[in-house]
N, C-alpha and C positions, 0 to 999 in steps of 0.2 A: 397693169396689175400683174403682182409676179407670182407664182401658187409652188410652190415646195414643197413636194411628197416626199423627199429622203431631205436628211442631213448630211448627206454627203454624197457625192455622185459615185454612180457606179463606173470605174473608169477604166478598168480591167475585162477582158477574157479570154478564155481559150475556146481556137476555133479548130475542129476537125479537117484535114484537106484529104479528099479522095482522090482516086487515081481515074474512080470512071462516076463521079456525078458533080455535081456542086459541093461548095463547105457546106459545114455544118458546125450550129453554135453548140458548144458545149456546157460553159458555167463563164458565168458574170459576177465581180465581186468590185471589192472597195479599193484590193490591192494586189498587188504582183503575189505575194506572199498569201493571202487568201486565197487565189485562185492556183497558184501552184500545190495548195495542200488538199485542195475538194476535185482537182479536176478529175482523176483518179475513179473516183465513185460517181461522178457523174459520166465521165466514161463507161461502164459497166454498166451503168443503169440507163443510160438514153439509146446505147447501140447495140444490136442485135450480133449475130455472132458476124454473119455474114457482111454487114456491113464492116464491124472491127479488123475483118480481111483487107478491106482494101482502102485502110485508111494510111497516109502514107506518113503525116505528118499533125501536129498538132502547133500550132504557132500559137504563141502568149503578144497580146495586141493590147496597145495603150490607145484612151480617145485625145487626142488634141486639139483643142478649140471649142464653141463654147457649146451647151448643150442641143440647141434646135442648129449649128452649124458647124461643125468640126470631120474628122476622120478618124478611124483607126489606123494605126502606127504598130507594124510589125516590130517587136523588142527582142523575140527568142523564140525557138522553135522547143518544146516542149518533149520529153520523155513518153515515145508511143507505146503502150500497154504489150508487153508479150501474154499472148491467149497461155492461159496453163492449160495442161490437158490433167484429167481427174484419170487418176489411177485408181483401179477398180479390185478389190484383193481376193484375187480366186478360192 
C-alpha cells in the first residue's frame, strides 16, 4: 500500500554548517529556486545571534534516490547572511 502526503517531494534544502557544533537544517522546499528565495528569513528566524556567528557556510542539497532510500547531494554552498548592526541616532 503506498500513502502520499504531498504531491510532489520535497527534494531541496539548505543546511547551516558550524565551525564548533553540528549542521543544522535550515528550510526544505520543492526547489532549488524555492529554497534559494526563503532561506534568508528562515535564517533570521531559526538562529540566535550567537549562533549566526559561527556559522561558516550554508550548502543548498539535492535528495537522490528514492524517498525511504536515497542521500543528499551537495549542489552549492549558499550566500551567508552578514549580521547588520542597527545604528542608533543620538
Amino acid at each position: 500500500m503506498l500513502i502520499q502526503t504531498e504531491s510532489k517531494a520535497q527534494g531541496w534544502r539548505a543546511v547551516a554548517v558550524f565551525d564548533d557544533r553540528g549542521d543544522a537544517l535550515i528550510f526544505v522546499g520543492r526547489s532549488s529556486t524555492q529554497v534559494r528565495q526563503e532561506y534568508l528569513e528562515a535564517f533570521a528566524e531559526l538562529l540566535d545571534d550567537e549562533e549566526r556567528e559561527h556559522v561558516t557556510a550554508i550548502q543548498l542539497q539535492q535528495w537522490s534516490g528514492a524517498p525511504d532510500a536515497g542521500r543528499w547531494n551537495h549542489k552549492a554552498n549558499l550566500k551567508v547572511p552578514t549580521p547588520t548592526k542597527v545604528r542608533l541616532a543620538a
